[in-house]
C-alpha positions in Angstrom: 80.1 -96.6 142.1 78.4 -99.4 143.1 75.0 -98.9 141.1 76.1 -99.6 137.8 77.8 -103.3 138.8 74.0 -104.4 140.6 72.3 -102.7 137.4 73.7 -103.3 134.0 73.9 -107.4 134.6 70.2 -107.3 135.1 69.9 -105.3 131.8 71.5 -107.4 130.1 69.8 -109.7 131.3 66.7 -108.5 130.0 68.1 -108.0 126.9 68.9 -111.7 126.6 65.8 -112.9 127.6 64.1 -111.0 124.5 65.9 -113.4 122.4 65.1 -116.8 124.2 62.7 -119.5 123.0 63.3 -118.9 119.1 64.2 -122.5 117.4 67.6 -123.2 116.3 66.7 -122.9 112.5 65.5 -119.3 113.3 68.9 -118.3 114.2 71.0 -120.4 111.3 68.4 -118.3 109.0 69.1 -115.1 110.4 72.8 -116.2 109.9 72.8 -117.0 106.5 70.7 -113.8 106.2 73.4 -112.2 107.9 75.8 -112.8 105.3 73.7 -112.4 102.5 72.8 -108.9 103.7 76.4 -107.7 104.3 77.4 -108.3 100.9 74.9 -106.2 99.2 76.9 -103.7 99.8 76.1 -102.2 96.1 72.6 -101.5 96.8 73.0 -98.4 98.7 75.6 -97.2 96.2 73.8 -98.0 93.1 73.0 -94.6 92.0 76.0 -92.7 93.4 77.8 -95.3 91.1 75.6 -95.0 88.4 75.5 -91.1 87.8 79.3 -90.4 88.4 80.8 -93.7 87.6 79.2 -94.1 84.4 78.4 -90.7 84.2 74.4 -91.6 83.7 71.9 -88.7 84.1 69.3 -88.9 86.8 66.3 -90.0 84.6 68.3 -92.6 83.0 69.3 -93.6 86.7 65.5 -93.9 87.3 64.6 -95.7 84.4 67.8 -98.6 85.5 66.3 -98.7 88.7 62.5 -99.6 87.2 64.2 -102.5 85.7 65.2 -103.0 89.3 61.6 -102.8 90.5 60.0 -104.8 87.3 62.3 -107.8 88.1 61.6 -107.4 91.9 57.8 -108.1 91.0 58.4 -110.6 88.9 60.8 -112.5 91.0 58.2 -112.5 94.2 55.6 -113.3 92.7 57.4 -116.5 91.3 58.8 -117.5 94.2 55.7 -117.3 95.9 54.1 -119.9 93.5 57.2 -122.3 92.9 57.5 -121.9 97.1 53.9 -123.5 97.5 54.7 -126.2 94.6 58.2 -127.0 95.2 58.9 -126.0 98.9 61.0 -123.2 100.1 64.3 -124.8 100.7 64.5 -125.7 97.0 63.8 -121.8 95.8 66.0 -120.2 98.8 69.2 -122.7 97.6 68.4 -121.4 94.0 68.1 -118.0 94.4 71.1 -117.4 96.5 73.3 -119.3 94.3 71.8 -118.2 90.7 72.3 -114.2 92.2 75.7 -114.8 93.6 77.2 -115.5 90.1 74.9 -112.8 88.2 76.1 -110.1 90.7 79.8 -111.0 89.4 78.6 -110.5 86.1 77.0 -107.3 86.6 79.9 -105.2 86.9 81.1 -105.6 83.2 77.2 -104.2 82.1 77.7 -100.4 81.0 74.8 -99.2 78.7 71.1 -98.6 79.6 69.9 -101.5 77.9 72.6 -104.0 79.1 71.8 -102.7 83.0 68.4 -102.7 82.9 68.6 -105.9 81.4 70.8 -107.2 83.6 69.5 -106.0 86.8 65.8 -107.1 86.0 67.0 -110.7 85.6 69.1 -110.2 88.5 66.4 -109.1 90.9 64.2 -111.8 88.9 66.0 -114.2 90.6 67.4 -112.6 93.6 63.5 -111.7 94.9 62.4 -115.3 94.6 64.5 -115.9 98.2 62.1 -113.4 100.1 58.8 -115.8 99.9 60.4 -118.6 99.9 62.5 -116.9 103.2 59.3 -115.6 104.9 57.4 -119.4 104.5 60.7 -120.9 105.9 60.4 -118.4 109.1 57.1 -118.9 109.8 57.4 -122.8 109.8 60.1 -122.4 112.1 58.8 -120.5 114.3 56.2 -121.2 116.7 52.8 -119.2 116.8 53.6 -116.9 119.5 57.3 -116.4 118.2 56.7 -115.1 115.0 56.8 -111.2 115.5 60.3 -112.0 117.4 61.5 -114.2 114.8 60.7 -111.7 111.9 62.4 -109.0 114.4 65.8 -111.4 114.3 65.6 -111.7 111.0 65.5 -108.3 110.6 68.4 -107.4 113.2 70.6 -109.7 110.6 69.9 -107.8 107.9 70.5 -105.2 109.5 73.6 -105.5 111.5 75.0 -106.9 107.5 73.5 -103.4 106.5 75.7 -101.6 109.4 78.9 -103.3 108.2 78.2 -103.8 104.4 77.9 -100.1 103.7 80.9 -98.9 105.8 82.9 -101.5 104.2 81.5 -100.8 100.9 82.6 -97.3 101.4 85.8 -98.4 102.1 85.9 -100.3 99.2 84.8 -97.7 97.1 87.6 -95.2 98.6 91.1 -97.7 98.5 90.0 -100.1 95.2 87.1 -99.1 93.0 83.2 -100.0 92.6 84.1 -103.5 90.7 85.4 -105.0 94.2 81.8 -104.5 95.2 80.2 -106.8 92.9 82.9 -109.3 93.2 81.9 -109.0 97.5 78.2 -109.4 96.5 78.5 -112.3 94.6 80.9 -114.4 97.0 78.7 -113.7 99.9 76.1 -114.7 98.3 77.4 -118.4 97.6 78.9 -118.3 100.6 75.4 -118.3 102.3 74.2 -121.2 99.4 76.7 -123.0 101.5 75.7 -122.6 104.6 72.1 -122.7 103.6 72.4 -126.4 102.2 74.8 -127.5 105.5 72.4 -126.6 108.7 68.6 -126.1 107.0 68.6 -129.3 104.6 65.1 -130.4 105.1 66.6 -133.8 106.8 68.2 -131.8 109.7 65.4 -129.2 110.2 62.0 -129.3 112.6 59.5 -127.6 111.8 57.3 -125.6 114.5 54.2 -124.3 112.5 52.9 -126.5 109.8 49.7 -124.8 108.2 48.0 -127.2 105.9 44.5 -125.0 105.0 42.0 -127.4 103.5 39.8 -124.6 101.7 42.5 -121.7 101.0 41.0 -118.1 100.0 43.1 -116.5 97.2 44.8 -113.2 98.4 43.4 -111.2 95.9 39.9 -112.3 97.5 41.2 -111.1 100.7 40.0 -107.1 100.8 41.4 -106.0 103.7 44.6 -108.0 103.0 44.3 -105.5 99.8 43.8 -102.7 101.4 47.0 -103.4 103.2 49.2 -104.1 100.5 49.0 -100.7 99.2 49.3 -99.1 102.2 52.8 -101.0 102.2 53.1 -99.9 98.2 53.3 -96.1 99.4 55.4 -96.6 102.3 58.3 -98.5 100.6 58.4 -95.6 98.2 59.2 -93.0 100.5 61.1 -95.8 102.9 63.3 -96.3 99.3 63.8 -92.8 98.9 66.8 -93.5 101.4 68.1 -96.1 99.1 68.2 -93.5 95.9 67.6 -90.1 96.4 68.8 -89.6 100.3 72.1 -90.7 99.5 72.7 -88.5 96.4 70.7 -85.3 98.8 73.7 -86.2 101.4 76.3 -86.1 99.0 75.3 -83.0 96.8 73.1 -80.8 99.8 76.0 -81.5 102.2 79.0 -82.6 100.8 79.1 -86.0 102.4 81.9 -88.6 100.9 81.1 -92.3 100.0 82.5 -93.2 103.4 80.6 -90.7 105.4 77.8 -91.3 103.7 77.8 -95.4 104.7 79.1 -94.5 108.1 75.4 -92.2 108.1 73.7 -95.5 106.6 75.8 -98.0 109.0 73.9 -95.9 111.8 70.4 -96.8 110.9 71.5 -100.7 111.4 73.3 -100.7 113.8 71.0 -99.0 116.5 68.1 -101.3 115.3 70.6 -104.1 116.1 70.8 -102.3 119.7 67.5 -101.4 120.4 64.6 -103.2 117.9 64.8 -106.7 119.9 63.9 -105.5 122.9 61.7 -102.9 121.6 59.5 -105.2 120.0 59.3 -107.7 122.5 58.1 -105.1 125.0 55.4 -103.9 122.3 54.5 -107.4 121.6 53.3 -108.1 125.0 51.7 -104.3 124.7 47.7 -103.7 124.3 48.4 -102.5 121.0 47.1 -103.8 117.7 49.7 -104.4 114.7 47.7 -101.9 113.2 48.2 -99.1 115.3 52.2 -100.1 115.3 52.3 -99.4 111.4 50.3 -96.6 111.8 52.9 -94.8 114.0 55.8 -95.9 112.6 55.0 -95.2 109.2 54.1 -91.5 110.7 57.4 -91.6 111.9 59.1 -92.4 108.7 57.1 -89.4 106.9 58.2 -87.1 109.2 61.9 -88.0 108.8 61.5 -86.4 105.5 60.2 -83.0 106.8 62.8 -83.2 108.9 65.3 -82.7 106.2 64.0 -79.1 105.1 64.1 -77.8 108.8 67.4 -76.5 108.7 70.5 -76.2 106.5 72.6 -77.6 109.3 74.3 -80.7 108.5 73.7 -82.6 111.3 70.1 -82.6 110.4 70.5 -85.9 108.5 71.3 -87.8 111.5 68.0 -86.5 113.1 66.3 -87.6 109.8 67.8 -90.8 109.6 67.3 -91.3 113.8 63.3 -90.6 113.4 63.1 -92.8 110.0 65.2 -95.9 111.5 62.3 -95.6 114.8 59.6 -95.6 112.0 61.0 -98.7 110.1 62.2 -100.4 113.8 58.0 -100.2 114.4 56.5 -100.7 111.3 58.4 -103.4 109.6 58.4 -106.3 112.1 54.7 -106.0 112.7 53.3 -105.1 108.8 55.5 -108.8 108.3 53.9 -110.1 111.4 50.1 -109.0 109.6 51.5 -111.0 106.4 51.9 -113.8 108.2 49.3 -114.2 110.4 46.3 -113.1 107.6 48.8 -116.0 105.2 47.4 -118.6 107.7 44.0 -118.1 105.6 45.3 -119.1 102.2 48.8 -120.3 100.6 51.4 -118.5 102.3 53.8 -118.4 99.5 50.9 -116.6 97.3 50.3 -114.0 100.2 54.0 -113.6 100.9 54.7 -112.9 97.4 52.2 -110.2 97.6 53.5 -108.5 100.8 57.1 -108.9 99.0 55.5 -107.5 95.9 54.3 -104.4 97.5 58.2 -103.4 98.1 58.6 -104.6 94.5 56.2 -102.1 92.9 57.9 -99.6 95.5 61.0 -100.2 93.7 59.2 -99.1 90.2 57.7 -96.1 91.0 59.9 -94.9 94.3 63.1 -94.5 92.3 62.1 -93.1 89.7 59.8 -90.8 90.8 62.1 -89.5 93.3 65.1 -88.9 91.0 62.6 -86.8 88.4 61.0 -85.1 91.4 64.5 -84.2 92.4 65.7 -83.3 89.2 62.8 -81.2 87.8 61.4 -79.4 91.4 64.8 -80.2 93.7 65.2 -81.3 97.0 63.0 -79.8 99.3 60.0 -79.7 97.3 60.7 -83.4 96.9 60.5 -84.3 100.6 57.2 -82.3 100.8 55.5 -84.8 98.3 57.5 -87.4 100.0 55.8 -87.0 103.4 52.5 -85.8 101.4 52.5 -89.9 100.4 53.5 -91.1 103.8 50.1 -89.1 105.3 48.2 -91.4 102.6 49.7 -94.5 103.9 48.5 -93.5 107.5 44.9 -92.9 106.0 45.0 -96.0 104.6 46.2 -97.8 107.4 43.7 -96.2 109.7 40.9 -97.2 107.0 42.1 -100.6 107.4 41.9 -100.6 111.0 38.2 -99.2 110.3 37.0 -102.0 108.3 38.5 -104.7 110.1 36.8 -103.4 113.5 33.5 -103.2 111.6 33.5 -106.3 109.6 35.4 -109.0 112.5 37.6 -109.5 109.7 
């Protein structure tokens, strides 16, 4: 009885301390990213609600969610270049405002044209907030910080992901999709609010100013190429769980709206448990960023192959448990090689590009998986899936290759 009293304060300690020295403006931008992220709500429903609620077949469904993808690229790679001409605290106030009132209006769109319309201007404008987010963080952050600040950021977006989904389902189940939209948008100006109160450029320090006299472009930068579309193939099988997983759970095993956010929920909130603490202690580790990506994109393949195992239902949460590891491990340090190869060139430029590579995901991963699934099914589909996730590893260890060779 007495070993748990003497043991758990000092782990909690510890926990704590994985969180210490990050700047002030750190943690207001993991706030507002807090409730940015909780109101997107839609995002994980988008193409439950778009094949049964307006009754859309699954290539139509992937050919609204390319003109989610188009508009992502678009939008990051203008925010990038109006972040390095105009500053990030202009584009972040923008964006969050501009998509707040465009979510509203999204709900009354109900053909192809109108939606893919509508959700390419949407993301056009929405996307511009991730350079312009990623610049902010790094000049808040001191050097040694960054990997832990990117990791807060992330433990935001992802405790808003545990609770937006859940509550989304909830939604869903007692009103109707529309109350989603109307969620989206208010959270969204909510955080404009809260944005322009506590990160005004008056009230802010900044940590890390990089002023580079002689900037490289980042399409000049190989292995900073060779990296991006490592990143392009695994946000299309990371986005499979944003598309396709949810309709496999719903149609493979019966799961409701409300289960299937509760499943969803789970991925966020055992990053907001365990990623902080995990990352710190690999931080401090002897291993490279590059090896970290490696593995945890390995991980995130697997997750797939995972799914055709067994017929058992509780196979999902053993899928989503190995994927949320994978993503826990590759995401804070593949944003933590962004930033610290941006240091060579205009960060908003190679921010845009890392933010692009999840754009172009958002093209081809949706799409392709929704045809996939409805021309070879399921299974076959995860094959390929984890067939593109081996790729990413090659590519990653290929990087790691040239980078050895060349110092670079």
């Amino acid at each position: 009885m007495k070993f748990y009293p003497r043991v758990t304060p000092r782990l909690w300690e510890r926990y704590i301390e994985t969180f210490s020295g990050l700047s002030k403006e750190v943690w207001w931008l993991a706030l507002i990213t807090l409730i940015n992220r909780a109101g997107t709500m839609v995002i994980p429903f988008l193409s439950i609600y778009l094949t049964e609620e307006l009754h859309f077949e699954f290539k139509e469904v992937g050919t609204i969610l390319s003109a989610f993808g188009v508009g992502s690229v678009v939008g990051s790679w203008l925010g990038g270049k109006l972040t390095d001409k105009l500053g990030y605290y202009k584009i972040m106030v923008f964006s969050l405002a501009t998509s707040g009132l465009m979510f509203i209006g999204l709900q009354y769109l109900t053909t192809i044209t109108a939606l893919s319309l509508g959700i390419f201007f949407l993301m056009v404008v929405a996307d511009m907030f991730r350079p312009a987010m990623f610049v902010a963080l790094s000049a808040y952050s001191k050097p040694e910080n960054k990997t832990r600040s990117v990791t807060l950021i992330r433990l935001a977006i992802n405790l808003g992901f545990s609770a937006g989904p859940a509550l989304g389902g909830l939604i869903i189940t007692t009103l109707s999709y529309s109350g989603l939209f109307w969620v989206d948008g208010i959270t969204c100006i909510l955080a404009t609010l809260l944005l322009t109160r506590v990160l005004h450029p008056k009230k802010t320090k900044v940590q890390d100013e990089i002023l580079v006299q002689n900037p490289i472009s980042v399409y000049k930068d190989f292995p900073f190429i060779i990296f991006f579309f490592a990143m392009l193939l695994f946000g299309i099988i990371f986005l499979q769980y944003f598309s396709t997983v949810p309709i496999y759970y719903r149609r493979a095993h019966s799961l409701s709206e409300f289960e299937i956010g509760l499943l969803m929920g789970f991925n966020g909130f055992f990053i907001f448990l365990f990623e902080m603490p995990l990352i710190a202690w690999l931080d401090k580790s002897k291993f490279k960023k590059v090896n970290l990506i490696v593995f945890g994109a390995a991980l995130t393949s697997l997750s797939f192959l995972i799914l055709n195992s067994t017929s058992w239902v509780g196979i999902v949460i053993i899928g989503m448990l190995f994927m949320t590891i994978g993503e826990m491990i590759a995401f804070p340090f593949s944003n933590a090689f962004a930033l610290q190869r941006a240091k060579k060139g205009n960060q908003g430029e190679y921010m845009a590009l890392y933010s692009i590579a999840f754009s172009f995901s958002h093209i081809f991963g949706h799409n392709a998986g929704l045809r996939l699934v409805d021309y070879f099914g399921f299974d076959k589909t995860w094959v390929v899936m984890t067939a593109l996730g081996g790729l990413c590893v090659l590519l990653l260890l290929g990087l790691k290759i040239y980078m050895t060779r060349n110092n670079a």
